[in-house]
N, C-alpha and C positions, 0 to 999 in steps of 0.2 A: 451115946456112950461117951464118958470123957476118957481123956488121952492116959490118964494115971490108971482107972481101971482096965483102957484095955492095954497099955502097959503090961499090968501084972497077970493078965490072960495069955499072953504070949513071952512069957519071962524063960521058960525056956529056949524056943524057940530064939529070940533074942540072945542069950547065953550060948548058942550057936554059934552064930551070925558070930559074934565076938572074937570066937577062935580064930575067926579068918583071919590071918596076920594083913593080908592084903587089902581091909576094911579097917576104915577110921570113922569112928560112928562122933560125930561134931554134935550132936544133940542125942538124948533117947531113942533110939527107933529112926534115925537118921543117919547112915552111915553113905560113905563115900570110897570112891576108889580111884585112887590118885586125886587129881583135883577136881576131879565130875561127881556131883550126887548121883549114887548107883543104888539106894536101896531107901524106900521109906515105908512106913505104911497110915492107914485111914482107918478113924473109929467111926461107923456109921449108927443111928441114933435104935436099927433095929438088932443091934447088937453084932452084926455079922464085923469082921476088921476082916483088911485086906492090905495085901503085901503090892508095891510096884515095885518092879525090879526094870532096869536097861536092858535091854538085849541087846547083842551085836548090832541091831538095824537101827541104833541111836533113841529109839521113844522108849518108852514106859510101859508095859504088860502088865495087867493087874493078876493078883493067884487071892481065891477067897483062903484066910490061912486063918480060921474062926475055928478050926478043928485040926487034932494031931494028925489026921491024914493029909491037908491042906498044906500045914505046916511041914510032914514030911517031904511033899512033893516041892515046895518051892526051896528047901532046902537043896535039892538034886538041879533045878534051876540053878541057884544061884553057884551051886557048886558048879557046875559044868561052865557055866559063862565067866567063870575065875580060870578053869582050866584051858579060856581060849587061848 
């Protein structure tokens, strides 16, 4: 899948992400918080995309976010680990 399609597969989800005042997205689909990259995500070639988000334990967690349930749930992620 390229990055512009699945770009526009999660443009909502993305239009979220945005609201966060505490998110500075330095590229499409790359946002950061404070000076660490805290959010990207990955187009894989069988169409599934997936969200990495930080968690408190410093690495990367992947959420499959290919569907609006996907996409609900890591939205409750990412909200939560902004409320640390």
């Amino acid at each position: 899948m390229r990055r512009k399609a699945g770009l526009e597969r999660i443009a909502g989800l993305l239009d979220a992400l945005r609201a966060f005042g505490e998110l500075r997205e330095g590229r499409p689909g790359n946002f950061q918080l404070g000076s660490k990259p805290f959010l990207h995500f990955h187009y894989h070639p069988d169409g599934t995309i997936t969200g990495d988000v930080r968690l408190s334990g410093g690495g990367f967690t992947a959420f499959d976010v290919s569907d609006e349930d996907g996409q609900q749930e890591f939205l409750a992620v990412v909200e939560s680990r902004l409320g640390e």
